[in-house]
TORVOTI-975640 format. One record per residue (C-alpha): residue number from 1; residue in three letters; x, y, z. Coordinates in nm, 4 decimals. Last residue first. Layout:
# TORVOTI-975640
+-----+------+----------+----------+----------+
|  nr | rest |       xx |       yy |       zz |
+-----+------+----------+----------+----------+
| NUM |  ALA |        X |        Y |        Z |
...
+-----+------+----------+----------+----------+
***
This chain:
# TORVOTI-975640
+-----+------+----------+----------+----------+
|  nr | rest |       xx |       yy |       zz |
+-----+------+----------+----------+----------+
| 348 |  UNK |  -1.6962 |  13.9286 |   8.1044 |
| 347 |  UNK |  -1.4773 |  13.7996 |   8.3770 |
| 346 |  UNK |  -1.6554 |  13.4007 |   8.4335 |
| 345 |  UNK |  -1.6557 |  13.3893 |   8.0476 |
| 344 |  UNK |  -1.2553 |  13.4413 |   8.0351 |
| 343 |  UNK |  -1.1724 |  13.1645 |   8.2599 |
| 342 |  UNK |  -1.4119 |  12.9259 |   8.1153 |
| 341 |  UNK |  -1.2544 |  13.0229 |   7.7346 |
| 340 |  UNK |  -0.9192 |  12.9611 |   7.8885 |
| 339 |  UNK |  -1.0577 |  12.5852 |   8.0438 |
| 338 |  UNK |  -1.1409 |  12.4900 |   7.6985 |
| 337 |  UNK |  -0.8485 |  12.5997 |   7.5219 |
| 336 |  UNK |  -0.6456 |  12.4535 |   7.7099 |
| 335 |  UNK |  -0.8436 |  12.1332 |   7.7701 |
| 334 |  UNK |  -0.8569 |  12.1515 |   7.3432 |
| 333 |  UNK |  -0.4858 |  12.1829 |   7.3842 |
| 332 |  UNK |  -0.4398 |  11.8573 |   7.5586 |
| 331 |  UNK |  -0.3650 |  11.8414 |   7.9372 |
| 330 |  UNK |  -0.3271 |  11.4878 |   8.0158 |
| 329 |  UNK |  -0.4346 |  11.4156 |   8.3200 |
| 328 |  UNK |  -0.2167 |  11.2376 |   8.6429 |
| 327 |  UNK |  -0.4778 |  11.2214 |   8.9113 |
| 326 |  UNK |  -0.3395 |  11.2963 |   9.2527 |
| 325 |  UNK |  -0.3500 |  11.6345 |   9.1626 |
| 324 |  UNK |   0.0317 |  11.7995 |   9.2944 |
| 323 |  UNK |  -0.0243 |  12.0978 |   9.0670 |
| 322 |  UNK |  -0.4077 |  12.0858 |   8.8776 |
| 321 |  UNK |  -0.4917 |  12.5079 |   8.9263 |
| 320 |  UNK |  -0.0956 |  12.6128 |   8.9231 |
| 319 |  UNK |  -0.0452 |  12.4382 |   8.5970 |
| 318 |  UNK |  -0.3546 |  12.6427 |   8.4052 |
| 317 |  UNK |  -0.2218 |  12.9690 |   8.5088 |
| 316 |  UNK |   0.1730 |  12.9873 |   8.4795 |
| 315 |  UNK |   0.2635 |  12.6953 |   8.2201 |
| 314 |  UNK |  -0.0302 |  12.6532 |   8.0285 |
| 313 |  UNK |  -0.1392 |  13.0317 |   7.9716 |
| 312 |  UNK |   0.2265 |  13.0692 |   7.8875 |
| 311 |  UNK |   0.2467 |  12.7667 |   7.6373 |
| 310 |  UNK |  -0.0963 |  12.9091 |   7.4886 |
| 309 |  UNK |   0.0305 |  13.2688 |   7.4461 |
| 308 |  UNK |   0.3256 |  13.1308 |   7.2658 |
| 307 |  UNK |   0.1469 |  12.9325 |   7.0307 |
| 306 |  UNK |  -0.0709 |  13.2176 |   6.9630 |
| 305 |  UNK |   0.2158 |  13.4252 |   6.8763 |
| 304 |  UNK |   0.3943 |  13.1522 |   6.6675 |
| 303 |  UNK |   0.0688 |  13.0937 |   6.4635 |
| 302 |  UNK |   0.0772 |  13.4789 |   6.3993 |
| 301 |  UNK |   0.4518 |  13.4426 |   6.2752 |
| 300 |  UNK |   0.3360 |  13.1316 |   6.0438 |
| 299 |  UNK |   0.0062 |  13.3576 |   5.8954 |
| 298 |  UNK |   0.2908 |  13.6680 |   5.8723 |
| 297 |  UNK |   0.5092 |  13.4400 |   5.6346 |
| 296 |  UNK |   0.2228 |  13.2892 |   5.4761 |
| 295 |  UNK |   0.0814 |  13.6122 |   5.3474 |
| 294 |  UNK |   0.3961 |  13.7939 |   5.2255 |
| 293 |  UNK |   0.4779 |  13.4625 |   5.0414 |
| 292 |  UNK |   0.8056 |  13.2273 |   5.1270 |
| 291 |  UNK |   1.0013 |  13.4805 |   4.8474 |
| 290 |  UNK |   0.8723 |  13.7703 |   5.0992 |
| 289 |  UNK |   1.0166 |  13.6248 |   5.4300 |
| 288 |  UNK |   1.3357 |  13.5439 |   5.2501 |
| 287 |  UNK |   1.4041 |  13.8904 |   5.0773 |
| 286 |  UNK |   1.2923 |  14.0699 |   5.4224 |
| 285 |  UNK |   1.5625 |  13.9050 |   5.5900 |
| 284 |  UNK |   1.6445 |  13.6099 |   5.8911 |
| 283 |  UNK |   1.8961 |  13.6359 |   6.1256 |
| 282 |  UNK |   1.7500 |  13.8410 |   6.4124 |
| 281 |  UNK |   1.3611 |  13.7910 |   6.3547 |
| 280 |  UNK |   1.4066 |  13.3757 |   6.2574 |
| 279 |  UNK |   1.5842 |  13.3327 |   6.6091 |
| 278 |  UNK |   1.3771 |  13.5610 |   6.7871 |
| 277 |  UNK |   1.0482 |  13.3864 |   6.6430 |
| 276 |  UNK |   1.2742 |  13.0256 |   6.7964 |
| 275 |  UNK |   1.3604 |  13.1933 |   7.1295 |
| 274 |  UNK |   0.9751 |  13.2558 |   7.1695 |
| 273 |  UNK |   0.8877 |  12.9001 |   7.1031 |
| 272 |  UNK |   1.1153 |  12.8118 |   7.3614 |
| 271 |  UNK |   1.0445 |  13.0258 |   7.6356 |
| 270 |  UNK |   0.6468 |  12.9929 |   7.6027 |
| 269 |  UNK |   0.7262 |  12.6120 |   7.6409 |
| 268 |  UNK |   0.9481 |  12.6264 |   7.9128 |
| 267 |  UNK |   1.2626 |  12.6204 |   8.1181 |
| 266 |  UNK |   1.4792 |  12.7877 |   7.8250 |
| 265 |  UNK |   1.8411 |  12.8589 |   7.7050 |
| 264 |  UNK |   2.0004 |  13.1261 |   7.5494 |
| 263 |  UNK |   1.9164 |  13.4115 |   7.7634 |
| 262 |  UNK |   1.9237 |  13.3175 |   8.1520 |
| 261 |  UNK |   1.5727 |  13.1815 |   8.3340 |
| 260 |  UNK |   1.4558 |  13.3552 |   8.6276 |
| 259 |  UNK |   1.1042 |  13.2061 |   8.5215 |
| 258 |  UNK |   0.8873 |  13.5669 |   8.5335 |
| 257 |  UNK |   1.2261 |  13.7731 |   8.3753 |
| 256 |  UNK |   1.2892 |  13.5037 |   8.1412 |
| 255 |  UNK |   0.9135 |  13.5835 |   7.9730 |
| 254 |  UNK |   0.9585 |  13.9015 |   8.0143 |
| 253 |  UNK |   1.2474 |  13.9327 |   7.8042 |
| 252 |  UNK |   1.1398 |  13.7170 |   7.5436 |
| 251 |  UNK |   0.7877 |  13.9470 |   7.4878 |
| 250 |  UNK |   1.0509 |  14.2712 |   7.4834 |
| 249 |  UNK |   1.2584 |  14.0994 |   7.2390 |
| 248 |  UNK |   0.8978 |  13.9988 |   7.0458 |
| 247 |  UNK |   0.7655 |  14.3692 |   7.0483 |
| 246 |  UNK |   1.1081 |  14.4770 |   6.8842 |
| 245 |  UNK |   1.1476 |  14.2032 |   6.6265 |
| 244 |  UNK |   0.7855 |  14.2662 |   6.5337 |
| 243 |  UNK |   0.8062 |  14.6591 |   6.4510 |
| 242 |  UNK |   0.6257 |  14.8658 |   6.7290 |
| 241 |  UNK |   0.9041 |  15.0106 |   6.9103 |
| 240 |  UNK |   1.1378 |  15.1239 |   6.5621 |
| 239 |  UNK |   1.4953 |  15.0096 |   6.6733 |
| 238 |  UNK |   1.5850 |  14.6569 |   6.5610 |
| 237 |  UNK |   1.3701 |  14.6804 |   6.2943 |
| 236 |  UNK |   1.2598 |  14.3486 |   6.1755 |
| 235 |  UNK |   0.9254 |  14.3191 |   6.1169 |
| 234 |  UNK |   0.7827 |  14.6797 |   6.0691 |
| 233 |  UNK |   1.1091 |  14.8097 |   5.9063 |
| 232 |  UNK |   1.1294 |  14.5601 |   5.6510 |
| 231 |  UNK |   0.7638 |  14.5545 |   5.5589 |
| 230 |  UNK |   0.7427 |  14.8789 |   5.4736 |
| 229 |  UNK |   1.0808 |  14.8798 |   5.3154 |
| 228 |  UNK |   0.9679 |  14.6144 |   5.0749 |
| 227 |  UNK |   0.5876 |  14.7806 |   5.0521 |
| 226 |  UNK |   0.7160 |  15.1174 |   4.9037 |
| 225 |  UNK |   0.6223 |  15.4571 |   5.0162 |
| 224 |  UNK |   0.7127 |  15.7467 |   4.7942 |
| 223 |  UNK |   1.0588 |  15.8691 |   4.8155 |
| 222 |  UNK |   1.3789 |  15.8894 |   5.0611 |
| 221 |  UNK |   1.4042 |  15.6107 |   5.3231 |
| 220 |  UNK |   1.5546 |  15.6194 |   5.6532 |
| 219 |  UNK |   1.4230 |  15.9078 |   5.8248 |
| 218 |  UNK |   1.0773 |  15.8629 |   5.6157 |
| 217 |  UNK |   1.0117 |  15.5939 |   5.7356 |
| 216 |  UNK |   1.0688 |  15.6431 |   6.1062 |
| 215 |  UNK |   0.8242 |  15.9469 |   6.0760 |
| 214 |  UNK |   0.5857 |  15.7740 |   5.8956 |
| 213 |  UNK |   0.5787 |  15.4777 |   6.1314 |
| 212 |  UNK |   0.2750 |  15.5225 |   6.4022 |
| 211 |  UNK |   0.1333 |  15.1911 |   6.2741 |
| 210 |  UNK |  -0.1597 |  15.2812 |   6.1173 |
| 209 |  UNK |   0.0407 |  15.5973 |   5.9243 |
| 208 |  UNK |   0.2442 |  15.2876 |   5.7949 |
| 207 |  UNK |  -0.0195 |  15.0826 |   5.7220 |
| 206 |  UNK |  -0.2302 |  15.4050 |   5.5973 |
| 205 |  UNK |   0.0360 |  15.4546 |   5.3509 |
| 204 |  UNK |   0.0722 |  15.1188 |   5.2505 |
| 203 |  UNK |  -0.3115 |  15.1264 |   5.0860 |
| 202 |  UNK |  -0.3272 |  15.4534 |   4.9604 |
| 201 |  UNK |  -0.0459 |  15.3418 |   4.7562 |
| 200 |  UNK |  -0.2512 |  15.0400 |   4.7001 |
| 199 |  UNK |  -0.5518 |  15.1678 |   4.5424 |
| 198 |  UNK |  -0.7630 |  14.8700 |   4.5098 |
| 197 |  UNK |  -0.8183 |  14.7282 |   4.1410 |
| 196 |  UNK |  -0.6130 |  14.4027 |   4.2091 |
| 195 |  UNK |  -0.8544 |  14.3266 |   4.5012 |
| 194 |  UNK |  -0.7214 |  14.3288 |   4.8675 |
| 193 |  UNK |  -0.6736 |  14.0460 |   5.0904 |
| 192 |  UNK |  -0.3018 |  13.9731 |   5.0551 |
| 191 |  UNK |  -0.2590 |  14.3721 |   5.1487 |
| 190 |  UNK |  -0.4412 |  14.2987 |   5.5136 |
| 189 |  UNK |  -0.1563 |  14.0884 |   5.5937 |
| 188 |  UNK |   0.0717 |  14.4269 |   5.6921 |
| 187 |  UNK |  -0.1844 |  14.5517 |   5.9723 |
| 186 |  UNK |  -0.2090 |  14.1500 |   6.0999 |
| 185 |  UNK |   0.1597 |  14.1481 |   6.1299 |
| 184 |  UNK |   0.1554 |  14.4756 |   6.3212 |
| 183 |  UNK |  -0.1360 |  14.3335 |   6.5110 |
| 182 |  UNK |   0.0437 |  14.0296 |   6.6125 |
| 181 |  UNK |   0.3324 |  14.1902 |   6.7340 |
| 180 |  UNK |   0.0964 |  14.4700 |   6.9021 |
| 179 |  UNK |  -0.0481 |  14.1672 |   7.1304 |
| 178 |  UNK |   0.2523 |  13.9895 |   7.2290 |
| 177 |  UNK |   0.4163 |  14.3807 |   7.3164 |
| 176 |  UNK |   0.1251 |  14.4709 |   7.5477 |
| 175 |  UNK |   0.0771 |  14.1339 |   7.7239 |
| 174 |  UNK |   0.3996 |  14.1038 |   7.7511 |
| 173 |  UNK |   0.4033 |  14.4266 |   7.9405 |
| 172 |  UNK |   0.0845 |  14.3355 |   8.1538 |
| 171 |  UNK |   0.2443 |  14.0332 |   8.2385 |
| 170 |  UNK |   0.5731 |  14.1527 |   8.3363 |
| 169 |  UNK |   0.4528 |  14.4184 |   8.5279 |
| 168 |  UNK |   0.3109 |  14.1419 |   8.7360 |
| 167 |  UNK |   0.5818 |  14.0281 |   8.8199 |
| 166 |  UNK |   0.7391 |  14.3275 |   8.9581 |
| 165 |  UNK |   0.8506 |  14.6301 |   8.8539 |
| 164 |  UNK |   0.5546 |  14.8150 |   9.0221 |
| 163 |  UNK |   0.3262 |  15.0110 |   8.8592 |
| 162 |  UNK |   0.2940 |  15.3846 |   8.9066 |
| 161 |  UNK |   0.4843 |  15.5857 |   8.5678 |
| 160 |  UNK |   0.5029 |  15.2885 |   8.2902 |
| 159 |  UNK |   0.1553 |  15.2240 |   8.3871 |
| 158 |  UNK |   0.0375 |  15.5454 |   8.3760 |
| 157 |  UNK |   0.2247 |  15.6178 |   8.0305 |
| 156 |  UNK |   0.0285 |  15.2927 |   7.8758 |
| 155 |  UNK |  -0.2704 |  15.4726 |   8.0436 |
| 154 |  UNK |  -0.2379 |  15.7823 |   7.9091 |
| 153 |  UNK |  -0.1374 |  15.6974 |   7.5163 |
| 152 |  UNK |  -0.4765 |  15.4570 |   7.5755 |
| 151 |  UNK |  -0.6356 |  15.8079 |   7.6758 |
| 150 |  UNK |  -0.4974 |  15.9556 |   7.3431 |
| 149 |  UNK |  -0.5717 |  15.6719 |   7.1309 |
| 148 |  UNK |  -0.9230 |  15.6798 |   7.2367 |
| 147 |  UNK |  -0.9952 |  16.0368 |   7.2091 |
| 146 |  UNK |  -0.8752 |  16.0631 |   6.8858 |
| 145 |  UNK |  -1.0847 |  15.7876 |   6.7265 |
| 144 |  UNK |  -1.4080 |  15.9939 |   6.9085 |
| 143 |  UNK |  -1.2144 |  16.3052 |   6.6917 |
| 142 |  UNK |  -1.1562 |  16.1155 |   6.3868 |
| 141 |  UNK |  -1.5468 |  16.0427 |   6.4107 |
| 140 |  UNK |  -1.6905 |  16.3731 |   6.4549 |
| 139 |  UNK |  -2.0894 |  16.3383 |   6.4283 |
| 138 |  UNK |  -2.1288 |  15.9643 |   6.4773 |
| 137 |  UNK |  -1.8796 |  15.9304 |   6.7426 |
| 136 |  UNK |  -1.9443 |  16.2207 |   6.9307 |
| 135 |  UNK |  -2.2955 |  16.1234 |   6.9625 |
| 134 |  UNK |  -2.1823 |  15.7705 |   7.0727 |
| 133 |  UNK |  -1.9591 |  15.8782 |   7.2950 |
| 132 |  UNK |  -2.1717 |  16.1334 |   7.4837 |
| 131 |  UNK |  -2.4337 |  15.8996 |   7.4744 |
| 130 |  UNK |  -2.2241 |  15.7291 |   7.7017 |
| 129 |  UNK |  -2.0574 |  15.3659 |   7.6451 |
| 128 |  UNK |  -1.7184 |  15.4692 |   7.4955 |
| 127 |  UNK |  -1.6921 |  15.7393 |   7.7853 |
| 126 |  UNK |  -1.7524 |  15.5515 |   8.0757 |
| 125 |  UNK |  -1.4491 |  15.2815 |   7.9862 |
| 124 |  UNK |  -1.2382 |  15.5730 |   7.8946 |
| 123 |  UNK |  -1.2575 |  15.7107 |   8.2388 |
| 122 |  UNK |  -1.2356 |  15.3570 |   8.4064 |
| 121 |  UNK |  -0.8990 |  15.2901 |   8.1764 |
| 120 |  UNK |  -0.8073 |  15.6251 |   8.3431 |
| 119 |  UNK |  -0.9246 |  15.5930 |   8.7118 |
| 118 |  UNK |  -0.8080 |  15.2471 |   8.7466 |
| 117 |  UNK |  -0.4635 |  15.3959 |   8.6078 |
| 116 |  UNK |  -0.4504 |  15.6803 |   8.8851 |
| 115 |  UNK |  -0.5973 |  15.4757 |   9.1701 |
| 114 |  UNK |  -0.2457 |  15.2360 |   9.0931 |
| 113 |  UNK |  -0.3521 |  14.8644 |   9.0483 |
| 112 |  UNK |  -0.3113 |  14.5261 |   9.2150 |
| 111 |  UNK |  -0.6078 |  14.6311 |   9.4551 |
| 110 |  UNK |  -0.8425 |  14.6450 |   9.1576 |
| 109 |  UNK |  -0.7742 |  14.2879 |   9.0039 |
| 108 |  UNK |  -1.1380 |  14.2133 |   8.9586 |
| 107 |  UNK |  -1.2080 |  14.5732 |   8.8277 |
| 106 |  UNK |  -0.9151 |  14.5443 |   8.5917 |
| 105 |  UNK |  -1.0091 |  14.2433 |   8.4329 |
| 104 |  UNK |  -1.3425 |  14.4466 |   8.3986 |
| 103 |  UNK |  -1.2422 |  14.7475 |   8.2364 |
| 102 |  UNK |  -1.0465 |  14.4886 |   7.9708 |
| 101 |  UNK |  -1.3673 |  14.3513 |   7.8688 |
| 100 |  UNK |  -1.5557 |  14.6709 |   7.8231 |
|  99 |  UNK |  -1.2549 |  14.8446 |   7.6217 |
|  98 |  UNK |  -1.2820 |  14.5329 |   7.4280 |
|  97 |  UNK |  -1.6017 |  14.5205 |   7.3182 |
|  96 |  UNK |  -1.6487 |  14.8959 |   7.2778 |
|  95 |  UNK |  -1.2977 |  14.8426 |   7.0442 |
|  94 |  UNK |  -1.4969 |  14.5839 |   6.8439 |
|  93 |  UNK |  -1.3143 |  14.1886 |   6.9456 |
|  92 |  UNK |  -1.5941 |  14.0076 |   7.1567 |
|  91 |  UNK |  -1.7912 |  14.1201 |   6.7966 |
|  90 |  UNK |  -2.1860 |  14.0992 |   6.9338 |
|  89 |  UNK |  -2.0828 |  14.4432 |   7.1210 |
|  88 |  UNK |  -2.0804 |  14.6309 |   6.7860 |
|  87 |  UNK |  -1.9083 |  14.9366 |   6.8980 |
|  86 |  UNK |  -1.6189 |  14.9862 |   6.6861 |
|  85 |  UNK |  -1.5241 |  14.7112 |   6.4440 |
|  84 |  UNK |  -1.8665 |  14.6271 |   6.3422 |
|  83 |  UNK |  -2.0019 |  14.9767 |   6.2733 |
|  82 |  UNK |  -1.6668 |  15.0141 |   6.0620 |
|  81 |  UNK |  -1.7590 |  14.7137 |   5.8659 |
|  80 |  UNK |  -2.1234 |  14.8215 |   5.8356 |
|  79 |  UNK |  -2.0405 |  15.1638 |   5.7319 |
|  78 |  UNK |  -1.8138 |  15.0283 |   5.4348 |
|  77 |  UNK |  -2.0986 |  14.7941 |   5.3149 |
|  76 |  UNK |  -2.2665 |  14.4786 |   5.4358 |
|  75 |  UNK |  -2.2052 |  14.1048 |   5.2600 |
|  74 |  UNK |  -2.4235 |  13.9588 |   5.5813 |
|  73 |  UNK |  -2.4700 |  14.1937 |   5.8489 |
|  72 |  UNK |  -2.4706 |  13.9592 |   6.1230 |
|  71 |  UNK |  -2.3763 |  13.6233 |   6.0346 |
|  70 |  UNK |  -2.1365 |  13.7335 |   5.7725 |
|  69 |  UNK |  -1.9322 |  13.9459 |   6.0656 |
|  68 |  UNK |  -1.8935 |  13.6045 |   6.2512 |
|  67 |  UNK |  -1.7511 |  13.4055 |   6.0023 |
|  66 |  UNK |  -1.5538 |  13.6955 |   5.8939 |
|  65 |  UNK |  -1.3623 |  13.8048 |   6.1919 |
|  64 |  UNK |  -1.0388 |  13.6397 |   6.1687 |
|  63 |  UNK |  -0.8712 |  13.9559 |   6.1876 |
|  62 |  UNK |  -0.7213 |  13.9760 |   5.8539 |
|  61 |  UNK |  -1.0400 |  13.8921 |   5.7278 |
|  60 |  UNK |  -1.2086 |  14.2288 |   5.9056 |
|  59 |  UNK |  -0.9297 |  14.4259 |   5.7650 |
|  58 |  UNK |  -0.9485 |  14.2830 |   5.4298 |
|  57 |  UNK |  -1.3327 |  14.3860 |   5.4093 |
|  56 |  UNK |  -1.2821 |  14.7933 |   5.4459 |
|  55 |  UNK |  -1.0823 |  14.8539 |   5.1330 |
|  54 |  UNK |  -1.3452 |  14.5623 |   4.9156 |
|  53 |  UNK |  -1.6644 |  14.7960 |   5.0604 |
|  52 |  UNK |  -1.5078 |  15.1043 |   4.9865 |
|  51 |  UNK |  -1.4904 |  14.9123 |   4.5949 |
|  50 |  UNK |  -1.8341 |  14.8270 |   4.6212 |
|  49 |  UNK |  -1.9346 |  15.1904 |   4.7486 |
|  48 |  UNK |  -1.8266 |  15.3478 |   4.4957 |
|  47 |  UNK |  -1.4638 |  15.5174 |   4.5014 |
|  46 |  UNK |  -1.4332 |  15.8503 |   4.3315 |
|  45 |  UNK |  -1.3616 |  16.0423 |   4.6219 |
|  44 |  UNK |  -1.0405 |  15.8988 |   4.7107 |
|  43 |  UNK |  -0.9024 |  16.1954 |   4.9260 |
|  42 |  UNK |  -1.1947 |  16.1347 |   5.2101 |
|  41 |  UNK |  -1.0464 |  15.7728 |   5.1793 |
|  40 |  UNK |  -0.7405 |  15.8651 |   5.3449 |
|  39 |  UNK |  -0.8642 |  16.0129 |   5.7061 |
|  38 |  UNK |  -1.1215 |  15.6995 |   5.7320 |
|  37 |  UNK |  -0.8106 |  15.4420 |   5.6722 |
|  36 |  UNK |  -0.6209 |  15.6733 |   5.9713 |
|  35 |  UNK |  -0.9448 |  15.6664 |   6.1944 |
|  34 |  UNK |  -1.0124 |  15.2393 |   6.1196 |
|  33 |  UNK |  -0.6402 |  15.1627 |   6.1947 |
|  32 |  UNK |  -0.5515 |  15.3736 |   6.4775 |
|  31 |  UNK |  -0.8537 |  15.3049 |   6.6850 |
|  30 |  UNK |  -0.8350 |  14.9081 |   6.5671 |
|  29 |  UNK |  -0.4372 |  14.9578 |   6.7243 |
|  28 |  UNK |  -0.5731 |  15.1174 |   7.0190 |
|  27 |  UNK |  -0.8587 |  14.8472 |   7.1216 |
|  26 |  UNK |  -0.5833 |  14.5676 |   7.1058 |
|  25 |  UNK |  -0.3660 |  14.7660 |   7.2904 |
|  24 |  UNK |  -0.6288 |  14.8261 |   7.5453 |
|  23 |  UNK |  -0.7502 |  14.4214 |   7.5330 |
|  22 |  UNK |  -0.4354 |  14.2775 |   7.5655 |
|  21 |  UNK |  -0.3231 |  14.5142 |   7.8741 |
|  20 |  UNK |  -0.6221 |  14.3962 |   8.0231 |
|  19 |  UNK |  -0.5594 |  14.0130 |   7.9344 |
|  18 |  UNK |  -0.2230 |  14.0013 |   8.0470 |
|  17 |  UNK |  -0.3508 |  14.1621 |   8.3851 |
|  16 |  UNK |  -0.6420 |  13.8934 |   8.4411 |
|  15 |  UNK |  -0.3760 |  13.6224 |   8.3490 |
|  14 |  UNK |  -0.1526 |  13.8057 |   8.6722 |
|  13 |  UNK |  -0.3991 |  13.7528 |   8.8705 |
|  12 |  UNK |  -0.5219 |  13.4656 |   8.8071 |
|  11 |  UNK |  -0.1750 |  13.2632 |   8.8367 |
|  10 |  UNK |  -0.1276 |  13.4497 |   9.1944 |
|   9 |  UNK |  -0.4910 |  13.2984 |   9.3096 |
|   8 |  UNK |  -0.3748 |  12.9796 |   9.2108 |
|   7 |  UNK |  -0.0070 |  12.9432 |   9.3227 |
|   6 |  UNK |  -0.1771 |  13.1061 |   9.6771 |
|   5 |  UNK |  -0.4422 |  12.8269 |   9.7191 |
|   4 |  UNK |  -0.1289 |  12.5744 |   9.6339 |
|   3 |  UNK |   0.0775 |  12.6851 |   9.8617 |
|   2 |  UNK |  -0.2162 |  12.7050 |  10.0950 |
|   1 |  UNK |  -0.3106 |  12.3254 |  10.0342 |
+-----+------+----------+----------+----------+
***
């Protein structure tokens, strides 16, 4: 019973890492989003409030979030939206929300990280719920946007800097590069929920301003932005960090770096399904993805993320809790899902 005591305690620990690095990238790439989107409309003047209203909306239906965002404000308005992404705490998924989530998966993992990072994600954690924050905020918000990215800029350099190249690294960084994959693809979706009338250059630059990309844009194309190359270089650049293909080669490498596993063949789930997104990444094209329909193409990579999450929450933290049960049960992915959302309630 120890081995299996210790299988457990190991498998929450590093899920409770996963999920803090999750929940700061996650919390980072709404920062970057809402503050660059704010940035461009002050040049768009002439917009009315129903037409800021059909800029801001994609972005919470992109996210899933529009079952829940009805509920509360009902059809809303630009301010709404951005009141819902940022420190509504009835959306699990507002940057307050998360910043508070992933402060506490670090607080019940505390011994498994540096004094400097606790400090920092602690720091930030203080900030986004004092009046402070809130004041700052409402008065200057590309500055309170500002602050977050920078301190998130902090911790991901913390990390890098004090935590051990272990296993658990290898959670928090797959954690990291699963989430941003899906974001990017998330980022680029939001253009198959915008009205014919929206302004769509406006629209692709922020993307690529979203995304930290301007610079590597513009170093390999000449001209005003165009949503071919957009899309090129933030799925399948082989050298531009955030781009898909990048975040998912990082994702595969952890995963064979937890399992000892070599490259080419697999010993689970998570492995598999991973090789598969790498697969389509490396020899598929821009052309292809497109002609299958911008939308469906990113809705089958996001599928592919979550699938991949799921196999790894399956194989190292849910298998560890049942191994050697005398009862044989058949884990279905309701029980999955089911026992993750038990997991997660116990840390909030």
């Amino acid at each position: 019973m120890g081995i299996i005591w210790n299988k457990a305690m190991l498998s929450r620990v590093a899920n409770t890492l996963y999920w803090m690095v999750r929940y700061v990238e996650r919390a980072d790439n709404l920062a970057r989003l809402i503050d660059v989107n704010e940035q461009l409309l002050l040049d768009w003047e002439r917009l009315d409030s129903e037409r800021l209203r059909d800029f801001w909306m994609p972005i919470v239906w992109s996210a899933g979030d529009d079952a829940l965002y009805g509920e509360l404000y009902g059809s809303g308005n630009s301010a709404d939206v951005i009141r819902f992404l940022t420190d509504d705490r009835r959306n699990p998924n507002s940057i307050l929300s998360c910043l508070v989530q992933a402060r506490e998966n670090a607080r019940t993992v505390r011994d498994q990280l540096s004094d400097e990072l606790w400090e920092e994600l602690n720091s930030l954690y203080l900030f986004v719920i004092s009046t402070d924050g809130e004041r700052m905020l409402r008065d200057d918000p590309p500055r309170y946007y500002g602050f977050i990215r920078r301190s998130v800029f902090t911790f991901q350099g913390i990390a890098a800097s004090t935590i051990d190249r272990s296993m658990g690294w290898d959670f928090m960084d797959m954690g990291r590069h699963l989430e941003r994959a899906d974001k990017t693809t998330r980022f680029l979706d939001i253009s198959t929920f915008l009205p014919p009338t929206a302004p769509m250059a406006m629209h692709w630059n922020a993307i690529v301003r979203s995304c930290g990309a301007m610079g590597a844009y513009r170093s390999v194309n000449a001209g005003a932005v165009e949503p071919k190359k957009v899309f090129d270089l933030l799925v399948f650049s082989r050298t531009f960090p955030r781009s898909v293909r990048s975040c998912m080669e990082r994702v595969e490498q952890c995963l064979h770096s937890i399992s000892g596993s070599r490259y080419g063949d697999y010993t689970d789930a998570a492995e598999r399904i991973a090789g598969k997104v790498m697969g389509e990444l490396n020899y598929g094209s821009v052309d292809e993805f497109l002609a299958a329909g911008m939308h469906d193409s990113l809705d089958h990579l996001q599928d592919q993320f979550n699938n991949i999450g799921e196999a790894m929450f399956e194989t190292y933290v849910l298998m560890p809790h049942v191994i050697d049960s005398p009862v044989k049960v058949n884990h279905t992915a309701s029980t999955i899902r089911a026992w993750k959302h038990q997991q997660e309630q116990e840390q909030q």
